[in-house]
C-alpha positions as CSV (number, residue, x, y, z in Angstrom):
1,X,-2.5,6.0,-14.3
2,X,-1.3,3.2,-16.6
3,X,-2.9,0.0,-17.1
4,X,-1.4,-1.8,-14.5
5,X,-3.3,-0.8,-11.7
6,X,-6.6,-0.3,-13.7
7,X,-7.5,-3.7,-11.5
8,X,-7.4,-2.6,-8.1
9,X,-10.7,-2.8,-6.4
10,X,-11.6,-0.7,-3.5
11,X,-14.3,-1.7,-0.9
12,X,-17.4,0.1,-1.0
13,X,-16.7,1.7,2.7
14,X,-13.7,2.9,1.9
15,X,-12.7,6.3,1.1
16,X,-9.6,6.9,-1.2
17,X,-8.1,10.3,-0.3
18,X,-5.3,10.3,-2.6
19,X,-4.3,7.4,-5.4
20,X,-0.7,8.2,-7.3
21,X,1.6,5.5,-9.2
22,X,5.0,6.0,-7.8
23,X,8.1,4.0,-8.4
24,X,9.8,2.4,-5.0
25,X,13.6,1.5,-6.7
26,X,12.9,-0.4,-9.4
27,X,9.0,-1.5,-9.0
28,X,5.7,0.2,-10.0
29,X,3.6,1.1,-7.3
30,X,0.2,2.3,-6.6
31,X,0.3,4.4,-3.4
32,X,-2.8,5.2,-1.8
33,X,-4.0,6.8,1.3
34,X,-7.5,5.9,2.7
35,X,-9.8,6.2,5.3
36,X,-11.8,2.9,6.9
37,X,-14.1,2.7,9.6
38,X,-12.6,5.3,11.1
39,X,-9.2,4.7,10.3
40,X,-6.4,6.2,8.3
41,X,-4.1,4.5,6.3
42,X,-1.7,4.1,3.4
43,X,-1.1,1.3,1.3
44,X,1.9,0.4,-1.2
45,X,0.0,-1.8,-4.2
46,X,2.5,-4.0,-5.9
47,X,1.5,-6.2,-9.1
48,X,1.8,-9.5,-7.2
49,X,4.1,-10.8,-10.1
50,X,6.8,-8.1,-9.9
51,X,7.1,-8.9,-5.7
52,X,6.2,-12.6,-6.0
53,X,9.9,-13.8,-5.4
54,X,9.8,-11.3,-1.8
55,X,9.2,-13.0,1.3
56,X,6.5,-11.2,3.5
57,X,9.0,-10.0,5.9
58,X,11.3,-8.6,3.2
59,X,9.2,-7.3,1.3
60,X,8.0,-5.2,4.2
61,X,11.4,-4.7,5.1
62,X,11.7,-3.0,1.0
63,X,8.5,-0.8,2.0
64,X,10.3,0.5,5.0
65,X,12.8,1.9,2.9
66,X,11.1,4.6,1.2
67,X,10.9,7.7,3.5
68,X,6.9,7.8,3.2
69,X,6.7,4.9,5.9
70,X,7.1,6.4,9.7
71,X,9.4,4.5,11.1
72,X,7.6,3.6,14.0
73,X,4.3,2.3,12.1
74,X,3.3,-0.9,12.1
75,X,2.4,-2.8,8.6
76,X,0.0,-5.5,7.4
77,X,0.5,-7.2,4.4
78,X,-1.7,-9.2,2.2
79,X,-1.4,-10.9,-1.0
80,X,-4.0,-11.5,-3.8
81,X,-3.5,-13.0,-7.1
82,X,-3.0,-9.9,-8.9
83,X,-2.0,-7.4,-6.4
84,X,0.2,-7.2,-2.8
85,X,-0.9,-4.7,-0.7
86,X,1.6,-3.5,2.5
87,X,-0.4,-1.1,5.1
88,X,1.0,1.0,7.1
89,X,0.7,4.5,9.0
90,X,-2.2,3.6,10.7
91,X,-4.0,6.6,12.8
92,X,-7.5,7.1,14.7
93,X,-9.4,9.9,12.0
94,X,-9.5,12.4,14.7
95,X,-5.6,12.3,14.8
96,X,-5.4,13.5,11.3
C-alpha cells in the first residue's frame, strides 16, 4: 500500500476483512470491507483533497459507477480532514 493511505484509522471494534488500493477512473482509492457491530460493509477511502471539489451527492453518484457498488445499496458518506469515506453494501453478518 503506498503512503497515502498509511493515515487511515480504524476503530477498535471494527474488523477489516479485506484492505486493497484500487483506482476508481482517475483517483486513488482505499477499498475496504468490514464488519461492525454486526454489520457488513464496504467503504471507498478517498484523500479528502483529491474529492474536495465533489459535492456529497456526486461524489456518491462517482462511487456508483464502479461495478463493486450493488445497485440497490444505500451509501453514507462522511468527510474528515484527510480522508472521505462513501459506505455502502450494507448487510446483517448472518446474510453473508
Amino acid at each position: 500500500m503506498s503512503a497515502k493511505f498509511d493515515d487511515v484509522t480504524v476503530e477498535s471494534d471494527t474488523w477489516v476483512k479485506v484492505s486493497l488500493e484500487v483506482k476508481l477512473d482517475e483517483y486513488d482509492v482505499l477499498y475496504q470491507q468490514w464488519v461492525w457491530d454486526g454489520i457488513l460493509g464496504e467503504s471507498f477511502i478517498f484523500v479528502t483533497s483529491d474529492v474536495v471539489a465533489m459535492g456529497d451527492d456526486d461524489l456518491k453518484a462517482f462511487a456508483r459507477t464502479s461495478p463493486m457498488v450493488k445497485p440497490e445499496s444505500s451509501m453514507t458518506l462522511g468527510r474528515g480532514d484527510a480522508y472521505t469515506f462513501v459506505n455502502f453494501n450494507f448487510a446483517s453478518v448472518d446474510d453473508d
